[in-house]
MIPA-532230 format. One record per residue (C-alpha): residue in one letter; x, y, z. Coordinates in steps of 0.5 Angstrom, whole numbers, padded with zeros to 4 digits, always signed. Example, Ala and Ser with C-alpha at 12.3 -4.5 7.8 and 13.67 -1.06 7.14 Angstrom:
a+0025-0009+0016;s+0027-0002+0014;
***
This chain:
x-0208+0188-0006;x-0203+0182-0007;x-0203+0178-0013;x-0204+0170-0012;x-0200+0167-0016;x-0204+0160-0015;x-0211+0164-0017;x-0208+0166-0023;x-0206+0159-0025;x-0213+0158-0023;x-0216+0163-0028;x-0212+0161-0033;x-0214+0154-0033;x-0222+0156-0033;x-0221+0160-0039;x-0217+0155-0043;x-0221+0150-0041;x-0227+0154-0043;x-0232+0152-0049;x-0232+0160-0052;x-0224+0161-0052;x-0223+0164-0058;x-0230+0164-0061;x-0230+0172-0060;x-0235+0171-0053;x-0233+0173-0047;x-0231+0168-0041;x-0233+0170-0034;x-0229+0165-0030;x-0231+0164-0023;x-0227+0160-0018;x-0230+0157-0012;x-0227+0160-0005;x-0226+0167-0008;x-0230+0173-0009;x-0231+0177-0016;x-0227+0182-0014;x-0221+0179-0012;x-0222+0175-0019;x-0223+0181-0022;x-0217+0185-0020;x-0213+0178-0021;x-0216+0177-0029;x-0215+0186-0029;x-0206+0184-0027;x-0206+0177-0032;x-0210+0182-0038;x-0204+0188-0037;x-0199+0182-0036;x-0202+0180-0043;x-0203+0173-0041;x-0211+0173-0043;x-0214+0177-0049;x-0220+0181-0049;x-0223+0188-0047;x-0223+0193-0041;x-0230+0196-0040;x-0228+0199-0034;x-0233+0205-0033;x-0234+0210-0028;x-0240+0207-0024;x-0235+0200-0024;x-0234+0197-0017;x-0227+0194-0020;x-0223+0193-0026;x-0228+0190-0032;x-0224+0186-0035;x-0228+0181-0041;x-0223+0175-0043;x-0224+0172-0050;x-0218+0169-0049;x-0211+0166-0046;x-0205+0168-0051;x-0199+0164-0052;x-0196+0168-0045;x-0201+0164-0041;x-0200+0158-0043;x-0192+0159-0043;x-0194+0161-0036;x-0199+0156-0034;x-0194+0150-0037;x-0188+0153-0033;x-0193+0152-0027;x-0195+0146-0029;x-0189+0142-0032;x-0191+0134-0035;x-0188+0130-0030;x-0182+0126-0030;x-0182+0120-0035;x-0180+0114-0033;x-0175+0108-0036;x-0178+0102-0037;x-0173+0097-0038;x-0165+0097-0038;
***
């Protein structure tokens, strides 16, 4: 499965914007238009590229990678604010 960049910036937002981030609960993002597992195996890619903290709890009976978010680490955020510049300020004035 090819890796959407535009659905990992999406998975990003919702955990980051999620109330239990960094309260030690799980986040289980769901994105609207896309399957569970797609999201799963992009939530597993953002998990080994270190950009989201939590556990595998993959097993032998799972459909798809497993992956239960605490978090979004400092990575994430670096990524989504390289994605998501703040836009321009402007001069008001001479």
């Amino acid at each position: 499965m090819r890796i959407d960049p535009l659905l990992c910036q999406k998975i990003l937002i919702a955990v980051e914007s999620d109330e239990n981030a960094g309260s030690g609960q799980f986040i289980r993002p769901s994105i609207e238009g896309h399957e569970p597992k797609e999201i799963a195996h992009h939530i597993k890619y953002l998990w080994d590229e270190k950009l989201v903290e939590g556990q595998d709890c993959t097993n032998l009976q799972s459909l798809y990678p497993e992956i239960m978010i605490q978090d979004i680490t400092p990575a994430g955020r670096k990524f989504l604010d390289d994605r998501e510049p703040e836009p321009p300020k402007r001069k008001i004035g001479f």
